[in-house]
C-alpha positions in Angstrom: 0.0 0.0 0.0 3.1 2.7 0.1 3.1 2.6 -4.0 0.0 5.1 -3.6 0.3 8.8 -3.0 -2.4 8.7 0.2 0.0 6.2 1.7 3.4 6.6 1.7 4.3 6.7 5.0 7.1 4.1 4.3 10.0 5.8 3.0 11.9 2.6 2.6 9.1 1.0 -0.1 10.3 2.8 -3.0 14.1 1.9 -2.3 13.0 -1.7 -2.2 11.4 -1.7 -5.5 8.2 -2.8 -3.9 6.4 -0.1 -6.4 8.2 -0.9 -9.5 5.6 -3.6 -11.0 2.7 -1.3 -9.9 4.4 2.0 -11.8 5.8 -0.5 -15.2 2.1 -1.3 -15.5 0.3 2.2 -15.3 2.6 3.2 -18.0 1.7 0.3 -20.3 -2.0 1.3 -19.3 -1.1 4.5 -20.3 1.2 4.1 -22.9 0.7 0.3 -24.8 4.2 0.2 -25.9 4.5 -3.8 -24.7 0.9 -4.5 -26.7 2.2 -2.7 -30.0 5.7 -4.1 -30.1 3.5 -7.3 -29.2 1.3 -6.6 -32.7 4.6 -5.6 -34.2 6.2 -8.8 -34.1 2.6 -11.0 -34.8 2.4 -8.6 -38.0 6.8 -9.5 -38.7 5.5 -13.2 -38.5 2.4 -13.2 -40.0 3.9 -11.3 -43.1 6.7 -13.7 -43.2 4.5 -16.9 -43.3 2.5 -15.9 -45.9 6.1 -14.7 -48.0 7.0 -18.1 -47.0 4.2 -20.2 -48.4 2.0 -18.3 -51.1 -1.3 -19.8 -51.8 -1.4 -21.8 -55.0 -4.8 -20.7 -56.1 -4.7 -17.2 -55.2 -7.2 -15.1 -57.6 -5.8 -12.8 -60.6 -6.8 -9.1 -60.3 -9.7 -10.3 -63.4 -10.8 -11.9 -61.0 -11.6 -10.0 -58.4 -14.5 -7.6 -59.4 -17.1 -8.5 -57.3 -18.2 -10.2 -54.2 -21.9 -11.0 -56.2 -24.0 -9.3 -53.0 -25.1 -6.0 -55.5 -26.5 -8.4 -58.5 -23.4 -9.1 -60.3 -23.7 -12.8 -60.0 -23.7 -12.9 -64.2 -20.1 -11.1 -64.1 -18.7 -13.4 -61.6 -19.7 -16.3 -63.3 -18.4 -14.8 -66.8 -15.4 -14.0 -65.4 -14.2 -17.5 -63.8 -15.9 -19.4 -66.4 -18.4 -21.3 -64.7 -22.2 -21.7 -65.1 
């Protein structure tokens, strides 16, 4: 209880390091650098799995027009070929 400001009647606490944990996590709280150096390195690994192993049926960019929600169902099937 000496880590808070109402309560620091031990002078001896902060030489201990007792308030180190409490003070390292209100400034990730504040801050997030732990959670985006976190999403950092997921996005390094995630990019370098998919440079590692493309996908083998991938669509061309003639291809990709449309998801066939807005009535383009015709298109779709005109572009890949299929009836």
């Amino acid at each position: 209880m000496a880590c808070y400001v109402i309560n620091q009647n031990d002078p001896d606490a902060r030489q201990r390091a007792v308030c180190a944990p409490r003070l390292e996590d209100y400034y990730e709280c504040l801050h997030h650098k732990k959670e985006y150096a976190r999403t950092l390195a997921i996005q390094d690994a995630l990019r370098k799995a998919e440079a590692a192993h493309p996908r083998e049926n991938a669509p061309k960019l003639g291809q990709i027009r449309s998801l066939g929600l807005l009535g383009k169902e015709e298109d779709t099937k005109a572009i890949l070929g299929t009836s």
